[in-house]
N, C-alpha and C positions, 0 to 999 in steps of 0.2 A: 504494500500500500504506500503511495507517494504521500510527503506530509504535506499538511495544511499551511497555507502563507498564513503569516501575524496577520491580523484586519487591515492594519493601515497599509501594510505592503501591496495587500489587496488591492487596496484602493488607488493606492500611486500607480501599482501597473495598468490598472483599466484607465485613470488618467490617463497615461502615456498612451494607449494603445488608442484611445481617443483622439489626443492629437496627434498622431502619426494619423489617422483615417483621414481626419479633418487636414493636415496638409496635404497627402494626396489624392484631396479632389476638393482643392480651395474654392475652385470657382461655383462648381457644383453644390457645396453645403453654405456659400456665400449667397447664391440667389435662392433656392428653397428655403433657406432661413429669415432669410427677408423677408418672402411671401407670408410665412408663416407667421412672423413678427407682425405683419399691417392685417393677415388674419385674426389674429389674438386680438388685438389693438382694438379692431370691428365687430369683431363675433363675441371677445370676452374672451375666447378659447381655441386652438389648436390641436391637432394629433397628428397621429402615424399617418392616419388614413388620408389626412387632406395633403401634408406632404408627398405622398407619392400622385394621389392625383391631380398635384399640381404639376407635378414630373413628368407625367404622361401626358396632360396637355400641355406641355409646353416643348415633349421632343426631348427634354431630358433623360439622360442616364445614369443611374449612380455607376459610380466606376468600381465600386465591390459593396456587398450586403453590409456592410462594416460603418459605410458611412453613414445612414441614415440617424445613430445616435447620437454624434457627434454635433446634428444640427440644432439638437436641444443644451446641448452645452453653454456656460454664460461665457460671456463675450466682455470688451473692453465697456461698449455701448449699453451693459441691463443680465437679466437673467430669465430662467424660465422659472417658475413655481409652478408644480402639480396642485390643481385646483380639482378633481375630481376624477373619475375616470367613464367608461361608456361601451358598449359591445362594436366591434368590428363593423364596419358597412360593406365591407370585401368579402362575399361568400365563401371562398378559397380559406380565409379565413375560421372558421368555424368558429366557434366562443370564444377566440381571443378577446382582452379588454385591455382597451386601448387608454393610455394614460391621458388627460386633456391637462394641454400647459398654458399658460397667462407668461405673457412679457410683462416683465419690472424693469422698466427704464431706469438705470443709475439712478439718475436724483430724486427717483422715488422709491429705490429700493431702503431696508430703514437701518 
């Protein structure tokens, strides 16, 4: 049996393996997360589900499965807060429950 990482070890390597996704595919988690950010903004709220179908209509591709959590990651500009969650609208999907995030703009983060 392989041992278990410390917690916080944990956490630093999913950090890092975070922003290794997020630099390669800057441009791509740059504009889905914008979208997502003036969704939140408008709707309150954000998911998985809307980021990819904003990807789809827009001709978008993630460059591996890896990036899409990276675009809830906080930023220079705010962060995401988990505000509640919701079932999938992706049939493919099945009963997954998708997290819903809210943008916190810096100067209103507390």
């Amino acid at each position: 049996m392989t041992e278990q990482l410390p917690l916080l070890d944990g956490l630093r390597r999913r950090d890092e393996g975070m922003a290794r996704a997020e630099a390669n595919a800057e441009t791509f988690v740059r504009v889905v997360r914008s979208a997502m950010v003036r969704l939140s903004m408008e709707r309150g709220s954000a998911c998985a589900d809307d980021a990819r179908e904003f990807a789809r209509e827009h001709g978008l591709v993630a460059p591996s499965k890896f990036v899409w959590g990276a675009i809830w990651q906080p930023t220079k500009s705010g962060r995401w807060v988990k505000v509640g969650e919701a079932a999938s609208r992706v049939p493919e999907n099945h009963a997954h429950v998708n997290k819903l995030w809210r943008w916190i703009p810096n100067e209103e983060a507390p």
